[in-house]
Wavefront OBJ file of the C-alpha trace (Angstrom):
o trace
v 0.000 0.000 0.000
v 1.511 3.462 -0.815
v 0.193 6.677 -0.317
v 0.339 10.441 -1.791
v 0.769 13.200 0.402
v 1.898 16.965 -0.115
v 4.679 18.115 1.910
v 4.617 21.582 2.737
v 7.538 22.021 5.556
v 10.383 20.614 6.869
v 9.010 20.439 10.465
v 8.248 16.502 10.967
v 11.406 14.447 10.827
v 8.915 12.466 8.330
v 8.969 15.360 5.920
v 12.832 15.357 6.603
v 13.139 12.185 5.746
v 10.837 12.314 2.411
v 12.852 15.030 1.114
v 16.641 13.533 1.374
v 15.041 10.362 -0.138
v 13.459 12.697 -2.841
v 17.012 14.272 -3.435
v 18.663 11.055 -3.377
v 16.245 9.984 -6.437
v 17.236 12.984 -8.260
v 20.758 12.985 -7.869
v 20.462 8.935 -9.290
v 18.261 9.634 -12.617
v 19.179 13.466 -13.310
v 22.926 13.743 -14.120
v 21.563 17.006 -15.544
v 20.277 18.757 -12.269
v 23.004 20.131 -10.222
v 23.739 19.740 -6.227
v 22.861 22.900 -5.861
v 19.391 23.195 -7.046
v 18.438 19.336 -5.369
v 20.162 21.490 -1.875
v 17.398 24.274 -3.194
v 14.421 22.090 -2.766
v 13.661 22.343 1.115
v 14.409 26.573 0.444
v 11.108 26.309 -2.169
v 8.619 24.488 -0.091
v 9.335 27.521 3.010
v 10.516 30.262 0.589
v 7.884 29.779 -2.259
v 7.647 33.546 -3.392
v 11.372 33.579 -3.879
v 11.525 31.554 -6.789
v 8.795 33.261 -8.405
v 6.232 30.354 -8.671
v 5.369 28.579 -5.383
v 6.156 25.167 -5.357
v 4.710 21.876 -4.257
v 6.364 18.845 -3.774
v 4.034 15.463 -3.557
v 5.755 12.274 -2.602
v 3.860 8.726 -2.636
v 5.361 6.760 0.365
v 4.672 3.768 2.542
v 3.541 3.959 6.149
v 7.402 3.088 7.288
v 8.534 6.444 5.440
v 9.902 4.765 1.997
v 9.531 7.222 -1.049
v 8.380 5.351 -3.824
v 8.262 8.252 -6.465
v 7.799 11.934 -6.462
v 6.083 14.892 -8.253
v 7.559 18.486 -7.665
v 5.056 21.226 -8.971
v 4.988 25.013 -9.749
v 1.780 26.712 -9.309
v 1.684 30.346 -10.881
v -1.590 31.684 -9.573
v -1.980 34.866 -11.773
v -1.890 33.618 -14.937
v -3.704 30.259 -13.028
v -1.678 27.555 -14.404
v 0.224 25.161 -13.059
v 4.119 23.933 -14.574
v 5.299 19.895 -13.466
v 8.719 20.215 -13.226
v 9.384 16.525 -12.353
v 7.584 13.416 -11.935
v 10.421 10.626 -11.074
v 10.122 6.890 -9.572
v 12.843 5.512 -6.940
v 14.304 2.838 -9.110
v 12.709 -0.679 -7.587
v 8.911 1.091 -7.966
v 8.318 0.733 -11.955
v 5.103 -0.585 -12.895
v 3.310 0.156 -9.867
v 1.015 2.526 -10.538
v 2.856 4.775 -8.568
v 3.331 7.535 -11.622
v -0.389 7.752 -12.733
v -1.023 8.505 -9.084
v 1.494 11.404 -8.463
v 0.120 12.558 -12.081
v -3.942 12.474 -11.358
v -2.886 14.015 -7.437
v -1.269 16.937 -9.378
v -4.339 17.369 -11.536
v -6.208 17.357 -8.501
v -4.383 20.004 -6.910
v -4.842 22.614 -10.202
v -8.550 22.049 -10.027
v -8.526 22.347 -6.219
v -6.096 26.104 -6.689
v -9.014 26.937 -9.617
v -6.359 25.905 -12.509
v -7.152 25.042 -16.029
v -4.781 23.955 -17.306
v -1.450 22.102 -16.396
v 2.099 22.483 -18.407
v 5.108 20.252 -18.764
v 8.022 19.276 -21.087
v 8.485 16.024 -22.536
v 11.175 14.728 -25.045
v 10.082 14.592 -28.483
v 8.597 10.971 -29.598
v 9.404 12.072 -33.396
v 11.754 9.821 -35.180
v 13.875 13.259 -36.756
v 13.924 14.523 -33.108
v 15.706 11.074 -31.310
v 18.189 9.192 -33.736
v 18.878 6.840 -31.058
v 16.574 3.680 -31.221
v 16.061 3.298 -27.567
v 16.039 6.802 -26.640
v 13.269 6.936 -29.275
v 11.196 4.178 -27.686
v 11.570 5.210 -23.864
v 10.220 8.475 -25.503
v 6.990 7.105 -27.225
v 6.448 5.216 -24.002
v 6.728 8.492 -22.080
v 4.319 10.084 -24.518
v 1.613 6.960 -24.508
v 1.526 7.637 -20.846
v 0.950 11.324 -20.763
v -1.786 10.782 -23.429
v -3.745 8.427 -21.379
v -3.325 11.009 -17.908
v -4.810 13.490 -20.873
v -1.824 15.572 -21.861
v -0.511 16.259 -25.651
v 2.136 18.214 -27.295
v 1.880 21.972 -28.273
v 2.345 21.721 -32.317
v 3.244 24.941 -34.901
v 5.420 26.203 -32.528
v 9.142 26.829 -31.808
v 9.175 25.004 -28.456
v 10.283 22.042 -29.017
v 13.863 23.193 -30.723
v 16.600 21.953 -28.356
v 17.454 24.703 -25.242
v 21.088 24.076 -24.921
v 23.843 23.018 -27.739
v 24.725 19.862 -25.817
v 21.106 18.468 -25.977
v 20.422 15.240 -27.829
v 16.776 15.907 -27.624
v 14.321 18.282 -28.395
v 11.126 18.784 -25.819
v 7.437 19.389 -26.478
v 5.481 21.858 -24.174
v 2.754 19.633 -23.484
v -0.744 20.983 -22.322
v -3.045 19.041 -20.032
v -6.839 20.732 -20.044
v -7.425 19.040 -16.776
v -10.698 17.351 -18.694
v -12.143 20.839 -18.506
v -12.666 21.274 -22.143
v -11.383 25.044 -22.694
v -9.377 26.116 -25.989
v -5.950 27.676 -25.401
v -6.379 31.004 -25.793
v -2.973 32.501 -28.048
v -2.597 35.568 -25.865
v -2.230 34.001 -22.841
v -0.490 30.541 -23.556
v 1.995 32.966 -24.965
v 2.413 34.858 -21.350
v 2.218 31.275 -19.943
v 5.266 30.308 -22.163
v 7.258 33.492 -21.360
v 6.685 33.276 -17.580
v 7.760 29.310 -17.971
v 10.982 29.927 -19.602
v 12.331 33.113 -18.085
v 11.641 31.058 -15.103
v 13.704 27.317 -16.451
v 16.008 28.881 -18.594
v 17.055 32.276 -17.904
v 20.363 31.120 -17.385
v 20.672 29.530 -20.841
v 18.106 31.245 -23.186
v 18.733 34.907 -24.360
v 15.691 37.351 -24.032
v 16.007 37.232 -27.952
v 15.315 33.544 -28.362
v 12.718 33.383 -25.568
v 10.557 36.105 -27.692
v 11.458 34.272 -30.645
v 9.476 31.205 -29.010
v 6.923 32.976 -27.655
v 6.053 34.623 -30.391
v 5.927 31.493 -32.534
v 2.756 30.640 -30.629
v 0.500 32.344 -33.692
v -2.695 30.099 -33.980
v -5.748 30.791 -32.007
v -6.765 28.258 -30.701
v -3.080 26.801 -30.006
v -3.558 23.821 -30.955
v -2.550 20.151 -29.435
v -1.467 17.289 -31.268
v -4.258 14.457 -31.898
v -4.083 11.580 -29.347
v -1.433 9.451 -31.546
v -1.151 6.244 -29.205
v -4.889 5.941 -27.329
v -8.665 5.897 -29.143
v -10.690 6.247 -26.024
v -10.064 8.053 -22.785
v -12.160 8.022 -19.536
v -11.887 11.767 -17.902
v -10.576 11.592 -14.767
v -13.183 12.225 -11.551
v -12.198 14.784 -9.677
v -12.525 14.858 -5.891
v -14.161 18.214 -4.306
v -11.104 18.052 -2.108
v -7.603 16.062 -2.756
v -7.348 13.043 -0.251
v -4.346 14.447 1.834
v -5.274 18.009 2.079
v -8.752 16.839 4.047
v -8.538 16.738 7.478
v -8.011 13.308 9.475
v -11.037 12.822 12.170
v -11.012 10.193 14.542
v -13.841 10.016 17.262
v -14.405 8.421 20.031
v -16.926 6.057 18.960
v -17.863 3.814 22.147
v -18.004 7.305 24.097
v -21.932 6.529 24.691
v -21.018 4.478 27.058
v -20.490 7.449 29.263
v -23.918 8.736 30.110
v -24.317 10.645 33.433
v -28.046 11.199 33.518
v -28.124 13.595 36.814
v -30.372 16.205 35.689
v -27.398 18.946 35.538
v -24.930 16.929 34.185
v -24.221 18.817 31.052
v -21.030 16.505 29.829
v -23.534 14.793 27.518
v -23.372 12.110 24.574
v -24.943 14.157 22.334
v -22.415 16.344 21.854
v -20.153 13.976 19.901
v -23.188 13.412 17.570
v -24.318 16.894 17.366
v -20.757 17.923 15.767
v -20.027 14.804 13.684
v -23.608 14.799 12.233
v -22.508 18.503 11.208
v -19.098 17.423 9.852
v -20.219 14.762 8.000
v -22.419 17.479 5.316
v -18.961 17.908 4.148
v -16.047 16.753 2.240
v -13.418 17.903 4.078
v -12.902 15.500 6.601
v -11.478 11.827 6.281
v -12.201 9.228 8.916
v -9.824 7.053 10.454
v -10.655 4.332 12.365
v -9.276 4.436 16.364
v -5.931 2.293 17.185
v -5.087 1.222 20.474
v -1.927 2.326 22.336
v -0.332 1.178 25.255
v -0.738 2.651 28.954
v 3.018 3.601 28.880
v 1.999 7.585 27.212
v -0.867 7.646 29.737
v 1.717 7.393 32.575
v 4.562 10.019 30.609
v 2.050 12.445 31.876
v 0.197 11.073 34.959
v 1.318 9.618 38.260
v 1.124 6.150 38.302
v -0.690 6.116 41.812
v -3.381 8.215 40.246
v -4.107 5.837 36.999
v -4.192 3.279 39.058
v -6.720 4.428 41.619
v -8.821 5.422 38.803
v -8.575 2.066 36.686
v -8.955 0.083 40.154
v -11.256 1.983 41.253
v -13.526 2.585 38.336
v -13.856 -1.263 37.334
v -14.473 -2.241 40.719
v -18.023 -0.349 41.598
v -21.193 -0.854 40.094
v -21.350 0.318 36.432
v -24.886 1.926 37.009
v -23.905 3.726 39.788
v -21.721 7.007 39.399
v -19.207 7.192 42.623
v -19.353 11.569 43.366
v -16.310 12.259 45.918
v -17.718 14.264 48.481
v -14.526 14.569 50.920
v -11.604 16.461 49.855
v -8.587 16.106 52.311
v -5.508 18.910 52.271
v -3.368 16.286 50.877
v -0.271 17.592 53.462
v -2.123 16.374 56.020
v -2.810 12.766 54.857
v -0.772 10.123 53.982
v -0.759 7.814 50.893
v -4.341 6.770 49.905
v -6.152 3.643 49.475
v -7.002 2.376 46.114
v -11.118 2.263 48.042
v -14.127 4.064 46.935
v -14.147 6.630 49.929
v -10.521 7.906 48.618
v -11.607 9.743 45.622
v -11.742 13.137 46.925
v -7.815 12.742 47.171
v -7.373 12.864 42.877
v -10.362 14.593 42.273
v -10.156 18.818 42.435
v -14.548 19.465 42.391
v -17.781 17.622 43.057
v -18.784 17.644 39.316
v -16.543 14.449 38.277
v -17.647 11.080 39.790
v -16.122 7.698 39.147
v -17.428 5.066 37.795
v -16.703 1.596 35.305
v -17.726 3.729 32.185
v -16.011 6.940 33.077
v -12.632 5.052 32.678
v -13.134 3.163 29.759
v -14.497 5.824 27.652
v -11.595 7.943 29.140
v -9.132 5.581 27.942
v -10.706 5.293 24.714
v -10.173 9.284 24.135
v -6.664 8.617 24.819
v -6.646 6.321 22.074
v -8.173 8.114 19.499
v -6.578 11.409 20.377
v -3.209 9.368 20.051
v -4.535 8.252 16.721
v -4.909 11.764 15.288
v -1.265 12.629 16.795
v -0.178 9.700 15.149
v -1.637 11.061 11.327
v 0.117 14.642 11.992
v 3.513 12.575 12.993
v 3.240 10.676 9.663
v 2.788 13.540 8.107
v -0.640 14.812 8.006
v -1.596 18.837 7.578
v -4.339 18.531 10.290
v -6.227 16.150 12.529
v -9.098 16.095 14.631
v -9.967 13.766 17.474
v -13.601 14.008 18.509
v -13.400 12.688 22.059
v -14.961 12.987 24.908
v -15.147 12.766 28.195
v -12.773 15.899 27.568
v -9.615 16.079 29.148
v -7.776 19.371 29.791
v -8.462 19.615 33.823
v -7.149 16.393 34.308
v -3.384 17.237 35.792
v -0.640 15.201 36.925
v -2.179 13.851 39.875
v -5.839 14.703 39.586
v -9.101 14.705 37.736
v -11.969 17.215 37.621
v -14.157 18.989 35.720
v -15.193 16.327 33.744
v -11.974 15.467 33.065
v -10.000 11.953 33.728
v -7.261 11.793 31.072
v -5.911 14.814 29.662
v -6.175 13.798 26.043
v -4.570 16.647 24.827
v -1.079 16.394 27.335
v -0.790 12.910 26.471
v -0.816 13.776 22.435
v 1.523 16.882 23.237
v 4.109 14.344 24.595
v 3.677 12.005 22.280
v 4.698 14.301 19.290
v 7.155 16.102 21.815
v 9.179 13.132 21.109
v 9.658 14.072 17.425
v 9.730 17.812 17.544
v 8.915 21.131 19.702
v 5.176 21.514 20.206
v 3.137 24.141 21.399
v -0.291 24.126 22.937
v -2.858 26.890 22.845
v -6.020 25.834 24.977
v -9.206 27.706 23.843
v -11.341 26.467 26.159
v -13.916 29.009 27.952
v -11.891 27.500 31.433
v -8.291 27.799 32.061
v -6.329 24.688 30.616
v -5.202 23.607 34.252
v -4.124 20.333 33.362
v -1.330 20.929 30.644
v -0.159 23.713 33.080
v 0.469 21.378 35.788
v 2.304 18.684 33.445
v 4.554 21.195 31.263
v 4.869 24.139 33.910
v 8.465 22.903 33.941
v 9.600 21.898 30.204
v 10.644 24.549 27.937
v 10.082 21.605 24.961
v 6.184 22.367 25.246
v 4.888 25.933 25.031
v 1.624 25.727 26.873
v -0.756 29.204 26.272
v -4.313 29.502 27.744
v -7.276 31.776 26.956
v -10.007 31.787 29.501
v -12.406 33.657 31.619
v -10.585 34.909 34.415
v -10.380 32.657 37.407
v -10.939 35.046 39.810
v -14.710 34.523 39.017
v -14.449 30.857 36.801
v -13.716 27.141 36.923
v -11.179 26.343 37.994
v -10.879 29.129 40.290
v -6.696 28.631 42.089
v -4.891 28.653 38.634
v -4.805 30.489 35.180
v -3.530 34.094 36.607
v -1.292 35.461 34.325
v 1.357 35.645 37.067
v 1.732 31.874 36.313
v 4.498 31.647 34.028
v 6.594 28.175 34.754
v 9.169 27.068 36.513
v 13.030 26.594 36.823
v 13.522 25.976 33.087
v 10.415 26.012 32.121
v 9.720 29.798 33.004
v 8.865 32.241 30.398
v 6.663 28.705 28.826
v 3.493 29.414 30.022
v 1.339 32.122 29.046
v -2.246 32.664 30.561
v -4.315 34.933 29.212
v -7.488 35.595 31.493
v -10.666 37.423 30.160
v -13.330 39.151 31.674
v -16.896 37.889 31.471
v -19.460 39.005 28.674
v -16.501 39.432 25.786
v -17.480 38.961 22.275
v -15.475 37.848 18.850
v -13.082 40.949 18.573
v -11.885 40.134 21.869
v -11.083 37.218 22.145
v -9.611 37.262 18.534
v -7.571 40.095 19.993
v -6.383 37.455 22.833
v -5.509 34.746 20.149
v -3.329 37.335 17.942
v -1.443 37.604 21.291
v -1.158 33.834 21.425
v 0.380 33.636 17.941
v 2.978 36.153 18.530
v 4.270 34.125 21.157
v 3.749 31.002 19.333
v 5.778 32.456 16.428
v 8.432 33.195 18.899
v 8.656 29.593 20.158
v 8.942 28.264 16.432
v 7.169 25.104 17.530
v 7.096 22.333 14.793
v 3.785 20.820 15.863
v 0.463 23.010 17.544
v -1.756 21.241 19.337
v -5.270 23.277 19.941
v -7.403 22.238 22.527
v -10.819 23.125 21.191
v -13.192 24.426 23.716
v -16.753 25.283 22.054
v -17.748 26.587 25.589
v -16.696 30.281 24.358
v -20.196 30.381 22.421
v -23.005 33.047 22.886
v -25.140 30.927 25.286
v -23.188 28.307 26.192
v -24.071 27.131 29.783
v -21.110 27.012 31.477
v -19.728 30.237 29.907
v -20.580 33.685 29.897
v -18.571 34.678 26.886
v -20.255 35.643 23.222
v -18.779 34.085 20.227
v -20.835 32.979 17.245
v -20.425 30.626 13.934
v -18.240 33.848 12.091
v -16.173 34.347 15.220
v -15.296 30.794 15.208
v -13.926 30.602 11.686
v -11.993 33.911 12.169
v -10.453 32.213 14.849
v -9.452 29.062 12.901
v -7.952 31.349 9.519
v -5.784 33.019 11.537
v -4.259 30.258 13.411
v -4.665 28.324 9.857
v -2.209 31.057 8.486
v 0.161 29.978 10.676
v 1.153 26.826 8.566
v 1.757 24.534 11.220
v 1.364 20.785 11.333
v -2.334 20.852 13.532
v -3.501 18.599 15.956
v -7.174 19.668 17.368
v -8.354 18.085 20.454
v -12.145 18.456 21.374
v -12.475 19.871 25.012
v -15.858 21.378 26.898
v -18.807 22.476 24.608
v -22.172 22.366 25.797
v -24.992 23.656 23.651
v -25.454 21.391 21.591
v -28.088 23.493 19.192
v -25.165 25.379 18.061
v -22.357 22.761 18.744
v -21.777 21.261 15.351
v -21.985 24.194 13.359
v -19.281 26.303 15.697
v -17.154 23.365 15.120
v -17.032 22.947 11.676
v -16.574 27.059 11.508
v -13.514 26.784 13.460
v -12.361 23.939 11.409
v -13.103 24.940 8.444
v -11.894 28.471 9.248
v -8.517 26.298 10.316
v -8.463 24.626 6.549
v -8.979 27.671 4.562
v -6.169 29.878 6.855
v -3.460 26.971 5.403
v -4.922 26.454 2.112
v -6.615 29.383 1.003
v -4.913 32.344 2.185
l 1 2 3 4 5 6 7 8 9 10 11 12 13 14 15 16 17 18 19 20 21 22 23 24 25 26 27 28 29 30 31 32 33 34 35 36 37 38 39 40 41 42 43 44 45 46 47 48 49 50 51 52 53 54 55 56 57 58 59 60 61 62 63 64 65 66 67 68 69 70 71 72 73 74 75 76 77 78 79 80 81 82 83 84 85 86 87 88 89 90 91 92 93 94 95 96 97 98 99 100 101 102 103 104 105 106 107 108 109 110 111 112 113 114 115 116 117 118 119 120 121 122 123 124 125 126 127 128 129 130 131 132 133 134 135 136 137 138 139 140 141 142 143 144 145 146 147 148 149 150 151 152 153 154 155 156 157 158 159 160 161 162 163 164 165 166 167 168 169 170 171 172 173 174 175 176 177 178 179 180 181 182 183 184 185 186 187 188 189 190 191 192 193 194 195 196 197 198 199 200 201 202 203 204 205 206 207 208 209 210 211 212 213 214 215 216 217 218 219 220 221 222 223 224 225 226 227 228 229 230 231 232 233 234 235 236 237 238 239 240 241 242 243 244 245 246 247 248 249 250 251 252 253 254 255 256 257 258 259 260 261 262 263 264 265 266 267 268 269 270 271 272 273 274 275 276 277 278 279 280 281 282 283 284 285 286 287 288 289 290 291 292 293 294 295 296 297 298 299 300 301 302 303 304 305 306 307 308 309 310 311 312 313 314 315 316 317 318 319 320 321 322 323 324 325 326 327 328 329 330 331 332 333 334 335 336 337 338 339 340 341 342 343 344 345 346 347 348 349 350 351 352 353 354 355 356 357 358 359 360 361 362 363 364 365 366 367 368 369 370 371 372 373 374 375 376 377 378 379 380 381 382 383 384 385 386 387 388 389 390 391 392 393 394 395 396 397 398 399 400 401 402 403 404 405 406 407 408 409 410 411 412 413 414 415 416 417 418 419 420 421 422 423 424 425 426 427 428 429 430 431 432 433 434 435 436 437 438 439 440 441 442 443 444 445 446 447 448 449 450 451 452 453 454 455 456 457 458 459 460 461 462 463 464 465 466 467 468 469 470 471 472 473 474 475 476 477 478 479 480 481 482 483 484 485 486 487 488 489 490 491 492 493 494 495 496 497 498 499 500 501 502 503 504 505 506 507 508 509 510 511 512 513 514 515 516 517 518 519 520 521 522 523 524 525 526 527 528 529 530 531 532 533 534 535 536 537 538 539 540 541 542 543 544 545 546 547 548 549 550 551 552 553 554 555 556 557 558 559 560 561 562 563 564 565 566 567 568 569 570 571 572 573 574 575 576 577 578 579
């Protein structure tokens, strides 16, 4: 099985690897490209505006990281065209299927940027063009297979005469219509030419013999040479939205399980289904199913003691009945407790949270579905999505609370911390307690928090913004308290604040804890953000191009729920791929 994903950065060690592996290929089958412009590929993925055209680099790979082939694109977006500047195979992949599959995801990607047409070179097929026998026939076979992916050669034109002295071979301009059925207009196939090669060949090709060619471009229509080597095509189907730029979802989906039905309870199974049943109107969004991972990245967060007590604890009592602590000792004065019932005030930080059988499995099924997600973004997807609940961000070290057992979220952070730097920003209408606790002495993990102020909110004895960290770790957390009744420009105001201090971290990874609670009406929140407010939200943070993990947090009205969500997310997709 292979896949084909776009790489965009050089964050992930993933990416890293894809891209020496993509070099490696080059420097094997191109004696013709020098060191220094295979050193110049990482530079045009980050740097895209320097090199005129922005480019795109696709790589189909296996799930253990091996390139099998790549693509590297140019998209030009003002003349809205796009130019492949190589398609290549690692050298045990021929055969596979692996070229018409970088080919079709590069068609994809001009209709998705609102292309019509796609531009290439490839050697000539004619006989008078290639004396050599079996140049001539790797040539024709080169050509049959463009045909088929829909491409011909530019005829009546100068293009094809040979750009250097030293070439054996001349090249065709060859025009793909991406199935869309338009003629090519003279005027401006001729700016298309001139922008290609000023761009390829302004170190060989005189300004003289670059007009020469463009202005050879006389017939209007330009036309394309009839399909020489097919009779019948199928058009390719084109996806709203390209495979790997949708964004991976995994949910929970045995959270039912865990169904408090105390009148005032409002952590409710309904709010999973009141978001997916939004998402799932969409395209944008591709569903992976939940893996299972081992207790060891619960406990690189959480005390041991505590996960015990909670797993011990929680399969041990009656699954109908919901355990409430109800005594809460000052732990100096107490010694070690006992994994019994009655001890449950001891983790637990509020009256809100009870134990129970359910409580901890659908807890540790969040932790494996938010580990999931993390996993996608560490393999090198854009963005993820884990649609979990119970929620996890008051969940600390040693303690559980506001409906909280796991934090989800700390356990994903440390999981990609392990690969690169990470930075969390917690948008939760309550202060992000729990990742403060865990990181509030790392300077690996940036933790930032916007909330009301906890002078008058949950959780009431952290999130001041005298809270910075600790020992090395000081100067890594930033809290950013509110005060009650704010609307959209605020607390967009607060999450421009974030990103300048994000920027300044240069994380490779951001995880966002998603808190929905923020909304006008919300009943545990006071704050007023609506559908527009949440998508402003997710461009901006979109804009900041990095690899995206989104954890769902609190939420709880569910009439507005789903459509909040896919605002933010949506808002998140269109900040990367849009703007």
């Amino acid at each position: 099985m292979f896949r084909i994903r776009c790489i965009h950065d050089t964050l992930l060690p993933v990416n890293k690897r894809a891209i020496e592996q993509v070099q490696q290929i080059i420097q094997q089958q191109f004696s013709d490209i020098t060191d220094s412009k295979i050193r110049e590929i990482p530079e045009k993925l980050l740097n895209p505006m320097k090199f005129d055209f922005r480019s795109v680099l696709f790589v189909c790979d296996d799930r253990k990281g091996q390139v099998k082939g790549f693509a590297l694109f140019s998209a030009e977006p003002t003349l809205r065209f796009g130019f492949l500047d190589l398609i290549a195979l690692s050298s045990n992949t021929k055969g596979s299927g692996v070229g018409a599959a970088l080919y079709q995801r590069i068609q994809e990607e001009c209709v998705s940027l609102g292309f019509d047409w796609l531009f290439f070179e490839c050697m000539s097929d004619l006989p008078e063009d290639s004396p050599d026998n079996n140049i001539l026939k790797e040539n024709r076979a080169r050509m049959r297979f463009y045909e088929r992916m829909g491409a011909r050669p530019v005829v009546g034109t100068l293009y094809q005469r040979p750009r250097k002295a030293n070439y054996d071979n001349a090249y065709f301009l060859m025009a793909d219509d991406l199935d869309s059925g338009h003629p090519l207009d003279k005027n401006r196939t001729r700016k298309v030419v001139q922008a290609i090669l000023r761009r390829k060949y302004k170190k060989t090709m005189a300004d003289k013999h670059i007009n020469e060619v463009v202005n050879s471009f006389t017939d209007d229509p330009v036309q394309l040479r009839p399909y020489s080597y097919i009779k019948n095509r199928k058009p390719h189907v084109y996806p709203s939205i390209p495979r790997d730029k949708k964004i991976v979802l995994c949910v929970t989906d045995g959270h039912a399980i865990h169904h408090i039905k105390n009148h005032d309870y409002a952590e409710q199974p309904v709010r999973v289904s009141a978001i997916l049943d939004e998402l799932e109107k969409t395209d944008m969004f591709d569903r992976m199913p939940r893996k299972h991972f081992s207790d060891k990245y619960i406990l690189a967060v959480h005390d041991k003691r505590f996960v015990n007590y909670f797993k011990e604890v929680a399969l041990s009592i009656d699954s109908d009945t919901p355990l409430f602590p109800d005594v809460f000792p000052i732990r100096k004065n107490v010694g070690t407790p006992k994994n019994i019932p009655s001890h449950a005030g001891y983790y637990c930080i509020d009256i809100y949270s009870p134990i129970y059988r359910n409580a901890y499995l659908a807890a540790r099924e969040a932790v494996d579905a938010t580990l999931t997600a993390a996993k996608s973004i560490a393999d090198g997807s854009q963005f993820a999505y884990a649609l979990v609940r119970p929620p996890g961000h008051h969940a600390s070290h040693d303690s559980f609370g506001g409906y909280c057992y796991f934090n989800s979220t700390a356990i994903a952070a440390q999981f990609l911390s392990i690969y690169s730097k990470v930075a969390i920003l917690d948008l939760d209408y309550h202060h992000g307690n729990g990742q403060e606790d865990i990181f509030y002495q790392r300077d690996d993990v940036l933790t930032i928090s916007i909330h009301a102020d906890p002078t008058f909110e949950y959780p009431y004895f952290s999130g001041y913004k005298e809270d910075v960290g600790d020992k090395v770790g000081s100067g890594y957390n930033l809290n950013i308290p509110l005060k009650k009744g704010i609307g959209g420009a605020e607390h967009l105001r607060a999450i421009n604040r974030a990103i300048k201090k994000i920027r300044s971290f240069k994380p490779d990874v951001l995880v966002i804890a998603l808190g929905l609670d923020t909304a006008q009406n919300d009943p545990s929140g006071s704050w007023n953000l609506v559908a527009d407010d949440f998508h402003n939200n997710g461009l901006v943070l979109g804009g900041l191009r990095y690899p995206t993990l989104i954890v769902q947090e609190g939420g709880y009205d569910c009439s507005v729920l789903g459509k909040n969500a896919l605002a933010f997310l949506s808002g998140l997709w269109n900040g990367f791929y849009k703007h």
